[in-house]
KEVOVEX-808381 format. One line per 10 residues: their letters; for each residue x, y negated, z of N, C-alpha, C, O. Coordinates in steps of 0.001 Angstrom, whole numbers. Atoms other than C-alpha are relative to their C-alpha. Example, Ala and Ser with C-alpha at 12.3 -4.5 7.8 and 13.67 -1.06 7.14 Angstrom:
2
as	890 1190 0 12300 4500 7800 900 -1200 0 1936 -1181 665 ~ -820 1190 -60 13670 1060 7140 -770 -1090 730 -261 -2198 899
This chain:
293
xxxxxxxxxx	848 1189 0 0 0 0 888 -1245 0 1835 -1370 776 ~ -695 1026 328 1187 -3299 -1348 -807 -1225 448 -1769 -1465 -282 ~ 827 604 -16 -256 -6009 223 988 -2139 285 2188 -2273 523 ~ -692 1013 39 622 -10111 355 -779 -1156 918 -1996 -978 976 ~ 845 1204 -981 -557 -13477 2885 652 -736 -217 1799 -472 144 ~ -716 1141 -518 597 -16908 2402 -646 -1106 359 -1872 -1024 435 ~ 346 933 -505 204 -20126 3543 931 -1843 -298 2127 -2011 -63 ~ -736 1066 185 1540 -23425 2874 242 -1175 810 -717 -1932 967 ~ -666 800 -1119 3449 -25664 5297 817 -1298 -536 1560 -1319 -1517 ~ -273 990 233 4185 -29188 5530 1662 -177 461 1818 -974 1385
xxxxxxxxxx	-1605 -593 -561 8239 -28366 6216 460 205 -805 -68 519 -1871 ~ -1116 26 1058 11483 -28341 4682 50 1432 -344 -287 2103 631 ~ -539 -1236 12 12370 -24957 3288 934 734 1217 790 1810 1797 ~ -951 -818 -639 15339 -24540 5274 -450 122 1219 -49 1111 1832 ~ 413 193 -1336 13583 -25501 8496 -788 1281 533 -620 1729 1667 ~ 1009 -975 328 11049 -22791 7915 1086 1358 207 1093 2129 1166 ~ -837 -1367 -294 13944 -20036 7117 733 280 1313 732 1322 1968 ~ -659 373 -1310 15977 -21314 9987 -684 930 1523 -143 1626 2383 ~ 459 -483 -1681 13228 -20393 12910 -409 1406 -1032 -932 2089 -151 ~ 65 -1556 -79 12667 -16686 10860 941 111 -73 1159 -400 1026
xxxxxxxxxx	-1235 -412 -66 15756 -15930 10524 588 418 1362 1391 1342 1490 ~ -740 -250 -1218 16470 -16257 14416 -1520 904 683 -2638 412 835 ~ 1581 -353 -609 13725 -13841 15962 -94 198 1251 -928 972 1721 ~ -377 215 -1478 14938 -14598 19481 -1161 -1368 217 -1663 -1668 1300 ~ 1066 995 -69 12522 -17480 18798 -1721 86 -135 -2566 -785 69 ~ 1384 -258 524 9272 -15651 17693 -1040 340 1448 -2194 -63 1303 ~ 571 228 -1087 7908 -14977 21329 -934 -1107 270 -2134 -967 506 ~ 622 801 -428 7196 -18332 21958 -1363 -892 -1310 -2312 -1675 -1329 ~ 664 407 1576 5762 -19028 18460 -1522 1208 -139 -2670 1179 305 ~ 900 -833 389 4177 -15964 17026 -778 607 1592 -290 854 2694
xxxxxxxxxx	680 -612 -1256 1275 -14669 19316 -243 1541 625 -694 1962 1690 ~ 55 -1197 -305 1678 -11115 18646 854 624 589 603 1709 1114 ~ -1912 -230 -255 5985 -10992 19527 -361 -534 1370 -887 -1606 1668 ~ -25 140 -1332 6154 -10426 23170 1706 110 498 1902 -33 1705 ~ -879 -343 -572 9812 -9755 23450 665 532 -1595 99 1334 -2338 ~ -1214 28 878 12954 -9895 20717 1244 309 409 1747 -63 1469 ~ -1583 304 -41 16399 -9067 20165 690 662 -954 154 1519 -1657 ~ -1135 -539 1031 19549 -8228 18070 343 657 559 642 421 1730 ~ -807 -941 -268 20849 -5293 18249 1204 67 -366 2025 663 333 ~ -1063 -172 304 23488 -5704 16311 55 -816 -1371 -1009 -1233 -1831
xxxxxxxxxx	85 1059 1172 24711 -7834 13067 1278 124 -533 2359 94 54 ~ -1573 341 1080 27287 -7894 10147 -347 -571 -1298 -974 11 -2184 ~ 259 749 980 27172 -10484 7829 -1398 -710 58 -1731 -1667 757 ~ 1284 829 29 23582 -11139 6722 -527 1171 19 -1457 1427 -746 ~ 1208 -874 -297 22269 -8293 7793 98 920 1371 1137 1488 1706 ~ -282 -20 -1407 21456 -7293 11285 -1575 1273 406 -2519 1662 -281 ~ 1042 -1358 -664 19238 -4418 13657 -587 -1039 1049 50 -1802 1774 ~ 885 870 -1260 16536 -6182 15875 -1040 1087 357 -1530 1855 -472 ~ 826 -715 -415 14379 -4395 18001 -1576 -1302 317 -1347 -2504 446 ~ 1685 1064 -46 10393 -6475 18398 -645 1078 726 -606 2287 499
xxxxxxxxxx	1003 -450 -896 7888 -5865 21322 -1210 -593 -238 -1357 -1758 131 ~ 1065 711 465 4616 -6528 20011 -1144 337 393 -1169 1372 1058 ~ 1580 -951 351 767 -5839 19846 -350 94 -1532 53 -540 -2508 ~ 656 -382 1322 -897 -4611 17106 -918 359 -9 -812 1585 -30 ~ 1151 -177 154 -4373 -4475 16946 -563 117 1629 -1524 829 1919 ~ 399 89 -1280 -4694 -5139 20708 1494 1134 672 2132 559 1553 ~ -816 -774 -423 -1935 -1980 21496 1337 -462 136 1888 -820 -905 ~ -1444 339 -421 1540 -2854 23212 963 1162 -1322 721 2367 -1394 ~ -683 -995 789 3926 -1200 20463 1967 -253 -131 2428 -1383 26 ~ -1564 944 -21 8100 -1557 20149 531 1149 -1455 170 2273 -1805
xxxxxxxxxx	-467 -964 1193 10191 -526 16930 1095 -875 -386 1160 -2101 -291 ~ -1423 748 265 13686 -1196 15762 -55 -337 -1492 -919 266 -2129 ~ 34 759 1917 14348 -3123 11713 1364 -88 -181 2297 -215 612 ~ -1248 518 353 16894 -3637 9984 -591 -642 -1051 -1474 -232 -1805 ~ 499 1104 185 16796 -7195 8787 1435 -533 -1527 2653 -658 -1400 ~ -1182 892 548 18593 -8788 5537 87 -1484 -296 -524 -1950 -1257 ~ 428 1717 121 18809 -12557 5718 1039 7 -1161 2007 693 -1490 ~ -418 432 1361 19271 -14615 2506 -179 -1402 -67 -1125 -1828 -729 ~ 236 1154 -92 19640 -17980 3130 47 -1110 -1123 -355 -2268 -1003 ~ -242 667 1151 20501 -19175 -261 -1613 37 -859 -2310 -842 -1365
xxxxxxxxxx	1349 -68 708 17378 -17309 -1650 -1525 -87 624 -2607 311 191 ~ 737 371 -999 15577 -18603 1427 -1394 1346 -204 -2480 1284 -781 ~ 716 -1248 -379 14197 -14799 2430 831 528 643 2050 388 549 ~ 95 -1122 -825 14000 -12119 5018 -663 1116 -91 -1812 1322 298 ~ 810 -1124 404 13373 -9025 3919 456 981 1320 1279 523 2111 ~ -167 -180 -1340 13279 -6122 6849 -991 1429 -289 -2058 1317 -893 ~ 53 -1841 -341 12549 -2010 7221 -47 137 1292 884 -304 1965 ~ 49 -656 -497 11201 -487 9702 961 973 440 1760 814 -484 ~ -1306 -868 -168 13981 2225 11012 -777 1319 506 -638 2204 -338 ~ 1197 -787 -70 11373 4678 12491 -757 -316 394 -753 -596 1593
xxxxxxxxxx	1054 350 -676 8044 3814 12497 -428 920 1112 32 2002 1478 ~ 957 -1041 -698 5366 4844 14870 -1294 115 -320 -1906 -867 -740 ~ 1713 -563 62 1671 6918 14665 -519 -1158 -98 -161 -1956 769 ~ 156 -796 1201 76 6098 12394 622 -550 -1348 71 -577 -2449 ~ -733 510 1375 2948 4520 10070 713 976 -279 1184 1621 658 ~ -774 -959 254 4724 6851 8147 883 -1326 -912 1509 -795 -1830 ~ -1428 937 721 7188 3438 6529 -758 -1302 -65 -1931 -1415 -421 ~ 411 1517 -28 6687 -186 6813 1364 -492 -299 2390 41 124 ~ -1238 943 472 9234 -2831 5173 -1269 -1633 -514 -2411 -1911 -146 ~ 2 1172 304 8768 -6207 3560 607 -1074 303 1575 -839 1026
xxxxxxxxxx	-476 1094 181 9644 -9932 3342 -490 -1241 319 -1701 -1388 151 ~ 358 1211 -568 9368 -13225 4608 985 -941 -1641 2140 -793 -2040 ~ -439 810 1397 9623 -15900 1032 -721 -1009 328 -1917 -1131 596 ~ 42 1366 -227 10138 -19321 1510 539 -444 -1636 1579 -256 -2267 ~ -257 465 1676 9217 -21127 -2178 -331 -1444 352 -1465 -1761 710 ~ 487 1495 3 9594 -25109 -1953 -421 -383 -685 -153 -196 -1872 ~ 1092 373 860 6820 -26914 -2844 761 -1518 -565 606 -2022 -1678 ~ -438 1325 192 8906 -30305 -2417 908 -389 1030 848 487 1893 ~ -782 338 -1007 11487 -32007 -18 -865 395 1421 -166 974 2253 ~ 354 -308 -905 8980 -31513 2663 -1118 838 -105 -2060 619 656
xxxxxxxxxx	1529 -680 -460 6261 -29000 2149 557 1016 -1180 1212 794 -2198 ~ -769 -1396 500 6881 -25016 1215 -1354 854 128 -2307 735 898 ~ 1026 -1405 374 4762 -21875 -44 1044 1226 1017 2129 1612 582 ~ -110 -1166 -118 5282 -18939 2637 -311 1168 -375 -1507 1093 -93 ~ 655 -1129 568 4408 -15873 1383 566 1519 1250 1796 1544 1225 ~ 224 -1205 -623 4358 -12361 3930 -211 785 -734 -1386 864 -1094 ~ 361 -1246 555 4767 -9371 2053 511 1076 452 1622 1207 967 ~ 168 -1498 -627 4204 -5902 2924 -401 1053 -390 -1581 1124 -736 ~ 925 -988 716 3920 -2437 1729 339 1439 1319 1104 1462 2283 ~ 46 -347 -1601 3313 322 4138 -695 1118 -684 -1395 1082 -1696
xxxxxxxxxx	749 -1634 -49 2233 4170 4333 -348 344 1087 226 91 2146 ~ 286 -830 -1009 281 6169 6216 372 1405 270 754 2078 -688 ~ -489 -1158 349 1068 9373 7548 -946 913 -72 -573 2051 -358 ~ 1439 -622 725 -2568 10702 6951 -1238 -1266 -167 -1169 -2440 198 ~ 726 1015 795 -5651 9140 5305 -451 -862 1594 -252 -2071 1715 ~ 780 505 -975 -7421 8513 8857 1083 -929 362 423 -1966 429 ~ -730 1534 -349 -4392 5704 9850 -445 -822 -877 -1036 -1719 -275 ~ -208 955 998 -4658 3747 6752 -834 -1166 666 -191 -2193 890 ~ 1062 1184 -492 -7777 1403 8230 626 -843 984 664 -2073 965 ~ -577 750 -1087 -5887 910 11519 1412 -1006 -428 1712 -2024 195
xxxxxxxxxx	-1015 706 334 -2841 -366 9791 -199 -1120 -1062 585 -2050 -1248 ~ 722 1002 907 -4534 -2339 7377 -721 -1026 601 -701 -2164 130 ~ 74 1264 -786 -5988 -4325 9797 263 -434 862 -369 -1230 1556 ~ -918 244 -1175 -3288 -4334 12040 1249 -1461 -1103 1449 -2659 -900 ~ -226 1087 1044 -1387 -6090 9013 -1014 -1176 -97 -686 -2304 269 ~ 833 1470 315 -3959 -8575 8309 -93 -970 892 -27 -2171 631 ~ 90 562 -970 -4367 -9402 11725 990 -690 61 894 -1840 -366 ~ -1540 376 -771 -716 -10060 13038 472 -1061 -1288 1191 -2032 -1052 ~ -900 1427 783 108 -12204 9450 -946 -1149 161 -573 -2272 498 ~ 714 1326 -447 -2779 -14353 9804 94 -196 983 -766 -1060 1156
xxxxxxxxxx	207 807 -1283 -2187 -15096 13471 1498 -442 -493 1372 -1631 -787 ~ -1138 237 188 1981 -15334 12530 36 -1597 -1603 569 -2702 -1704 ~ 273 926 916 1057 -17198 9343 22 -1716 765 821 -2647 874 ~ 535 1544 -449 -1169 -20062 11044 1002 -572 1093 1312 -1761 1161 ~ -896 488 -951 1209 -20096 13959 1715 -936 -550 2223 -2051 -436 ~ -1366 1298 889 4600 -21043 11939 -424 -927 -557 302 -1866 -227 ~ 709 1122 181 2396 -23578 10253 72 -1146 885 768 -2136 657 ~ -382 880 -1228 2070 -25431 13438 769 -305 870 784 -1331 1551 ~ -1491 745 -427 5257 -25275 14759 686 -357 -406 1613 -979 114 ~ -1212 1002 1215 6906 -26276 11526 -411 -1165 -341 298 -1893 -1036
xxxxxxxxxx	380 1267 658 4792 -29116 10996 -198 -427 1621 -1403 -492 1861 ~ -459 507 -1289 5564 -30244 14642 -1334 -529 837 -1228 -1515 1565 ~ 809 227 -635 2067 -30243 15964 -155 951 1267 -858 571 2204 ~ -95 -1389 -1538 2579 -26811 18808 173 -1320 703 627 -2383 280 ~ -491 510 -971 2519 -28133 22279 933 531 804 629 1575 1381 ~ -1123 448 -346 5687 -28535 23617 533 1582 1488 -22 1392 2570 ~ -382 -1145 -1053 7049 -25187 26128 761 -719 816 1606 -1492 364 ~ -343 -11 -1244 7955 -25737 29461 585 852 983 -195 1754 1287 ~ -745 -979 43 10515 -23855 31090 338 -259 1717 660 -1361 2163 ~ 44 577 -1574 10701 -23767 35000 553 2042 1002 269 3240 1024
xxxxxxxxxx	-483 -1832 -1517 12406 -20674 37953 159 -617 1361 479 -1708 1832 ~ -130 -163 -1445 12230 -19626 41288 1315 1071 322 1455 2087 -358 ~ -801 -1117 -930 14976 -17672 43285 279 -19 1539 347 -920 2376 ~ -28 25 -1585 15440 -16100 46448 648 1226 -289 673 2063 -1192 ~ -1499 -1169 125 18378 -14024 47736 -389 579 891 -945 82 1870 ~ 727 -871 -785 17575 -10979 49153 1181 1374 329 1526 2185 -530 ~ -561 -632 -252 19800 -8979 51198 -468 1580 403 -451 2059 1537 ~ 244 -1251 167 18615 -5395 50037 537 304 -1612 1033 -492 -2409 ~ -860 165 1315 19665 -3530 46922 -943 -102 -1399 -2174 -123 -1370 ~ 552 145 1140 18784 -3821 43458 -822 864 -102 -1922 333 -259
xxxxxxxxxx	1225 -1134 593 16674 -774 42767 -976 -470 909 -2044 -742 359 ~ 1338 2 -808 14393 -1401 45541 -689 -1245 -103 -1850 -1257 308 ~ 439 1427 595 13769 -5167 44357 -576 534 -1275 -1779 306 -1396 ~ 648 -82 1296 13098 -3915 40833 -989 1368 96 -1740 1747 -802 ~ 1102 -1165 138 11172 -825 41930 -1406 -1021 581 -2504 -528 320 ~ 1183 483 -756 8569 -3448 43888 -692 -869 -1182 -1904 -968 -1370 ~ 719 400 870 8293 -5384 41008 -338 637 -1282 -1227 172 -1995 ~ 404 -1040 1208 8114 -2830 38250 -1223 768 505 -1980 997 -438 ~ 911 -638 -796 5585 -1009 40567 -1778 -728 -208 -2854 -190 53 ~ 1105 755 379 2933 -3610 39528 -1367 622 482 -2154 -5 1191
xxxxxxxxxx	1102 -702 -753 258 -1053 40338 -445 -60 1527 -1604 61 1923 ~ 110 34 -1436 862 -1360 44110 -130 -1235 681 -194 -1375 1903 ~ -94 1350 -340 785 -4985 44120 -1256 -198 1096 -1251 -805 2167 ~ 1457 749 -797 -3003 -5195 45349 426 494 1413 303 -427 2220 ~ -514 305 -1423 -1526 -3663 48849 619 -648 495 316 -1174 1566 ~ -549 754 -363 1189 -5327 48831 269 -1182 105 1122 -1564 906 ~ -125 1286 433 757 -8810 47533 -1513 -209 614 -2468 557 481 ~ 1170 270 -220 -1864 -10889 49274 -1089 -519 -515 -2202 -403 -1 ~ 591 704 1085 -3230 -12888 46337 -440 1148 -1036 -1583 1053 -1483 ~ 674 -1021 555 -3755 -9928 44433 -759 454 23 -1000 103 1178
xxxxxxxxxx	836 -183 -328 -6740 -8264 44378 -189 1459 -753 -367 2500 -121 ~ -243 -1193 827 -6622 -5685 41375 398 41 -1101 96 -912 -1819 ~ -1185 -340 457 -4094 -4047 39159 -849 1283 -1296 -1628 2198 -1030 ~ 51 -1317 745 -4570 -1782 36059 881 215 -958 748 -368 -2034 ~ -1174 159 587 -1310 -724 34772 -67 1260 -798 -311 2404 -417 ~ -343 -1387 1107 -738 1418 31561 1240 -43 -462 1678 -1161 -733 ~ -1110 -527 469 2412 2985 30442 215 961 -1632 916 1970 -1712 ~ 264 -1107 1324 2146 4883 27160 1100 276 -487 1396 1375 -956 ~ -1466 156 1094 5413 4055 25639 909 -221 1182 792 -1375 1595 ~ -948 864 -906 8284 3813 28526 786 -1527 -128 1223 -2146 -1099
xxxxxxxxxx	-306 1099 725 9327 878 29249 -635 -1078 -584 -77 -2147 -835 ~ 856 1112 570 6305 -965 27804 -1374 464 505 -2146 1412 364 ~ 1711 -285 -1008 3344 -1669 30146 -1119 -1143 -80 -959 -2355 66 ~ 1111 1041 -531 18 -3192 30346 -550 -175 996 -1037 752 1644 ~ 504 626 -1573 -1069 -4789 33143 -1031 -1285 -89 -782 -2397 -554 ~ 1117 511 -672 -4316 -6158 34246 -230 -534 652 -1044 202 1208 ~ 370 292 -1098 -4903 -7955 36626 -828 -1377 762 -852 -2482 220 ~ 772 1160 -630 -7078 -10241 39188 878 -513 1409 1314 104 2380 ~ -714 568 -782 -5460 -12832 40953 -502 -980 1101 -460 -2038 472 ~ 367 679 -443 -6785 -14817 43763 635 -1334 565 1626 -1275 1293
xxxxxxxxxx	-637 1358 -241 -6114 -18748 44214 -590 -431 1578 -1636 -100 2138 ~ 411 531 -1485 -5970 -20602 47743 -1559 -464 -174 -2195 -382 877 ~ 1144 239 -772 -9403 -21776 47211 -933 911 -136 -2126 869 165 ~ 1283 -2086 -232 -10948 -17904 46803 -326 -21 -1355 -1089 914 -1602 ~ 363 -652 1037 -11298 -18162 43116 663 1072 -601 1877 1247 -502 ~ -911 -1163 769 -10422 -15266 41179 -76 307 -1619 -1104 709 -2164 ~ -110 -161 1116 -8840 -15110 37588 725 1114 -524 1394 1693 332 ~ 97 -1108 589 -8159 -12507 35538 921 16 -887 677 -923 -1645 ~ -535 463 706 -5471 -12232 33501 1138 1056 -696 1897 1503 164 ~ -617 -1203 305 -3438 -9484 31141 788 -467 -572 687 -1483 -1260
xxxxxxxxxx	-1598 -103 829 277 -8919 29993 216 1192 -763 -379 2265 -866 ~ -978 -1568 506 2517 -6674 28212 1206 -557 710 1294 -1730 1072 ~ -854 216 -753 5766 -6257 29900 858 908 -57 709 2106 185 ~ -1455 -1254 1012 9061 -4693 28485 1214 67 1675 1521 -682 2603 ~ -696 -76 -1537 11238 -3350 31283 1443 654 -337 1576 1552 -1169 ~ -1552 -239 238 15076 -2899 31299 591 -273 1241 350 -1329 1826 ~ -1201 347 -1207 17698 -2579 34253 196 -1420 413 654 -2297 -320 ~ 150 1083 -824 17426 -5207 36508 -857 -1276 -805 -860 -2452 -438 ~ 851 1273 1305 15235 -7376 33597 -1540 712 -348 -1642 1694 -1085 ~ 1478 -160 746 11039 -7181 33169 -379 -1422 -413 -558 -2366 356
xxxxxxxxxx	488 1213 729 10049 -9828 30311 -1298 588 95 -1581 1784 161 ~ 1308 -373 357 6462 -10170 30048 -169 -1254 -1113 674 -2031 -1562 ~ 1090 1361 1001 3891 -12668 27702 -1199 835 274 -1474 2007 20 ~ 1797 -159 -172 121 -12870 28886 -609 34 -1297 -358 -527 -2364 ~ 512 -642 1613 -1603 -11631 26244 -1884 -718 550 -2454 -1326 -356 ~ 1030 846 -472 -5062 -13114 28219 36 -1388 744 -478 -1337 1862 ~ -477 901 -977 -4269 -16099 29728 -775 -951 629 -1570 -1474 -152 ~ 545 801 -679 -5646 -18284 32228 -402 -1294 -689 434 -1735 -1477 ~ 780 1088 729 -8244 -21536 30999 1214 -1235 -491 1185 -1906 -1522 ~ -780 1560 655 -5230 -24363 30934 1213 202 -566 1972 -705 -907
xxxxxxxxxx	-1031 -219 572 -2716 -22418 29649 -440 357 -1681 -1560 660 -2092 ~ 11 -240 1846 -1949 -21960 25367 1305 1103 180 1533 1968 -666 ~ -1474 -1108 180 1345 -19862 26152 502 343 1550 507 -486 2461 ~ -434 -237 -1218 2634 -18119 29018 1118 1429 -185 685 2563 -392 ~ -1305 -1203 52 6456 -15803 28897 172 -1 1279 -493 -583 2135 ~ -703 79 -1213 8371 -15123 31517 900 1498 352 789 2538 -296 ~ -479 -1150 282 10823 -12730 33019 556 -120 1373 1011 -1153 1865 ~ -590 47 -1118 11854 -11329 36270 1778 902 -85 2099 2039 -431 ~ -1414 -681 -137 15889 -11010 36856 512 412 883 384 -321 1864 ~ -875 -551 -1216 17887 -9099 39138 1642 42 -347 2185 651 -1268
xxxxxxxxxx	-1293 214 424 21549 -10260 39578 1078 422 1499 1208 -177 2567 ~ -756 -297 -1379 23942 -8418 42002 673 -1102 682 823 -1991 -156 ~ -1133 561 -1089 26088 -10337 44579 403 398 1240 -272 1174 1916 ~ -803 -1000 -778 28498 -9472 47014 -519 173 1199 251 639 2038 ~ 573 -89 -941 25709 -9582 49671 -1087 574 -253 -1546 980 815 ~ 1403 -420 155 22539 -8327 48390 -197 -744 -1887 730 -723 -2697 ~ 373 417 1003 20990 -9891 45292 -421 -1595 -361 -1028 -2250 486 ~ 1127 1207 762 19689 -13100 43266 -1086 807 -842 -937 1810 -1540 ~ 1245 -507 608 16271 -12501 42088 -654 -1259 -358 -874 -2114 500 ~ 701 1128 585 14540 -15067 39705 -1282 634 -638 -1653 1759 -972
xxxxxxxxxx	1322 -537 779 11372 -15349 38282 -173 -1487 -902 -360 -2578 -362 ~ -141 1299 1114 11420 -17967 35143 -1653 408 -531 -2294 1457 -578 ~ 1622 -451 764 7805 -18865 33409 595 -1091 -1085 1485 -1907 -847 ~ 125 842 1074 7609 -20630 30065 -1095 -222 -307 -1524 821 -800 ~ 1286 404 -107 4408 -22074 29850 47 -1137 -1508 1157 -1577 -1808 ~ 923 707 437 2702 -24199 27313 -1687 -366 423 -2579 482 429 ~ 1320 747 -22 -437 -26379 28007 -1036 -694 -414 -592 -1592 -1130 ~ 1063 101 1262 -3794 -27242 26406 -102 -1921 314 -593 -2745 -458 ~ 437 1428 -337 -3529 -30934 28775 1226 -148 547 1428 542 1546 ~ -1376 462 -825 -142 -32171 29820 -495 -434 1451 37 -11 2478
xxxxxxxxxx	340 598 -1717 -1958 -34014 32969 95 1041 705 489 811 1848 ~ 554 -1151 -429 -2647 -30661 33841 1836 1392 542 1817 2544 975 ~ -1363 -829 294 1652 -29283 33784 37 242 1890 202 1306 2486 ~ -853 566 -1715 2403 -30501 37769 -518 1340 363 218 2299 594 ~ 1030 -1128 -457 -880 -27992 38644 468 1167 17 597 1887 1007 ~ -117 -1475 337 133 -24982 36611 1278 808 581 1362 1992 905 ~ -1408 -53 -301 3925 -25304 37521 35 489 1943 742 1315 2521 ~ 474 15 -1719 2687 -25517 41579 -575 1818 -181 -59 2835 284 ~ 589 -1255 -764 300 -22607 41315 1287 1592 -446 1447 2581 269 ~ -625 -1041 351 2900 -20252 39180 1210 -15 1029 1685 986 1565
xxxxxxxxxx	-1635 43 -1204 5989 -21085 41519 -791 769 1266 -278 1724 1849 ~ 265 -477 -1599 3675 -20360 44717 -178 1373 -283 703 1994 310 ~ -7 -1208 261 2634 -16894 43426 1619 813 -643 1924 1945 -265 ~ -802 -618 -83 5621 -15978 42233 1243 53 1142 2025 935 1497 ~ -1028 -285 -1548 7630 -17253 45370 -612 1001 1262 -42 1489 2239 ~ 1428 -1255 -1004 4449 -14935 47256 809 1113 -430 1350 1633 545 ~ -323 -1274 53 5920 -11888 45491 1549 140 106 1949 1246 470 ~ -1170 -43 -464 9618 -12716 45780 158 128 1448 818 1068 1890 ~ -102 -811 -1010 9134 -12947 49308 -626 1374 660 -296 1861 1742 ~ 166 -1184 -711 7578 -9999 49966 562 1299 -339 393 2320 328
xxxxxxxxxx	-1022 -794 700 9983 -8020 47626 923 -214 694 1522 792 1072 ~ -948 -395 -1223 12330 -9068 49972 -95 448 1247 735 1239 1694 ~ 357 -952 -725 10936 -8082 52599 -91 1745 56 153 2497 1001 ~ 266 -1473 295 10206 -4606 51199 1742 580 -55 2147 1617 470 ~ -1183 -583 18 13984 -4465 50320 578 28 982 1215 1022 1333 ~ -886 -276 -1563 15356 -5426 53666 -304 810 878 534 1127 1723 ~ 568 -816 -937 13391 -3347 55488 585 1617 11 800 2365 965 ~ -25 -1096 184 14221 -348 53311 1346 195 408 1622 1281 919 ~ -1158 303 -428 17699 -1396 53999 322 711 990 1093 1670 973 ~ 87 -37 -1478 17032 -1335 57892 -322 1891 329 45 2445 1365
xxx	273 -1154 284 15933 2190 57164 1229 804 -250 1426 1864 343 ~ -1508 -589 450 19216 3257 55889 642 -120 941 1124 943 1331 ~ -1147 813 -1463 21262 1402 58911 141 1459 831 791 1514 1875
């Protein structure tokens, strides 16, 4: 199946190739890219692994990517798909319309590995370029609102595993976290979880609000995939960093907002909940500590 989406953007060519080309940037952009990176690179052509959804489902898969900056394209293979792709590739083509305004074009051709996938991938494609489409649109023509980038840390003299088992544990939060209320965590794919959950604010309301959340040694990135009424974007990522006493433990959010008046608010309530579960992750670690003694 051969299929094609474009869109036309008020942006320079190169500006356009520039942010695909780097896909350490597509997180905060595209709405379906929860989590990027290079694996590896020689010359103009490089291995990236992408944490995404696709048709609502958390999914991860490695590419190999060839950038062409002259012929302003990114073309890009699959390396092994997954159920129900049996091969996915295509290209990202940047055609200037004029000094400032360019024809993208998304193309894609793609197999199934029996007839019953074909539907799901067909409008798993359609989906993800029209949301990726309209989205580079608006951040190349400089109308996105603006990301906001803000951390907490607290040093916690217990060890690393037992800090990242409290917060990888997400399921156990509603005992342990007092703002919590309830948790529904899926695993399907290691390593890549959904999580559910209802959160309660100091004045007893309760919002609701779902991630995906890629998990690696001492590192869980997430992106809310539902997000709370005043937010437009919400990343973030909890780190664990040894030291010669116990640990640093951060919790960074990247936020975008639908009302700037509205930043002080969001910045307050995300710091207090996440300084809520830092301390009680330390707690949990020192204790287990005290246990050991």
């Amino acid at each position: 199946m051969n299929v094609e989406h474009e869109i036309t953007v008020a942006a320079p060519a190169v500006d356009i190739y520039a942010f695909l080309a780097d896909v350490t940037r597509w997180p905060t952009v595209f709405e379906p890219t929860v989590h990027a990176s290079v694996l590896e690179r020689s010359g103009n052509v490089e291995r990236i692994r992408l944490w995404a959804t696709a048709n609502g489902s958390p999914r991860t898969w490695t590419s190999r990517r060839v950038l062409d900056p002259a012929g302003l394209r990114v073309e890009f293979r699959q390396e092994v798909p997954r159920a129900p792709i049996a091969s996915m590739g295509g290209a990202w083509v940047i055609e200037p319309l004029s000094a400032g305004s360019s024809r993208v074009r998304l193309l894609h051709d793609y197999e199934a590995i029996d007839q019953s996938g074909i539907a799901w991938i067909d409008q798993a494609v359609d989906r993800n370029s029209h949301k990726e489409l309209a989205a580079l649109k608006t951040f190349a023509e400089g109308t996105v609102a603006p990301v906001h980038t803000f951390a907490d840390t607290v040093h916690i003299k217990g060890s690393a595993a037992d800090v990242y088992a409290f917060i990888n544990e997400a399921d156990r939060w509603p005992e342990r976290l007092p703002h919590v209320d309830r948790v529904a965590l899926t695993e399907d794919i290691p390593g890549l979880q959904l999580l559910e959950m209802d959160t309660r604010a100091p004045n007893g309301s309760v919002h609701t609000t779902s991630s995906v959340r890629v998990t690696f040694p001492k590192l869980i990135v997430y992106k809310q995939t539902l997000l709370p009424a005043l937010l437009s974007l919400h990343t973030g990522q909890w780190q664990i960093r040894e030291v010669d006493d116990g640990v640093q433990v951060t919790s960074e959010h990247s936020v975008s907002v639908h009302d700037p008046a509205t930043l002080d608010q969001v910045r307050a309530a995300l710091s207090a909940n996440s300084l809520a579960t830092l301390r009680h992750a330390k707690a949990y670690a020192e204790s287990q500590e005290e246990v050991l003694a």
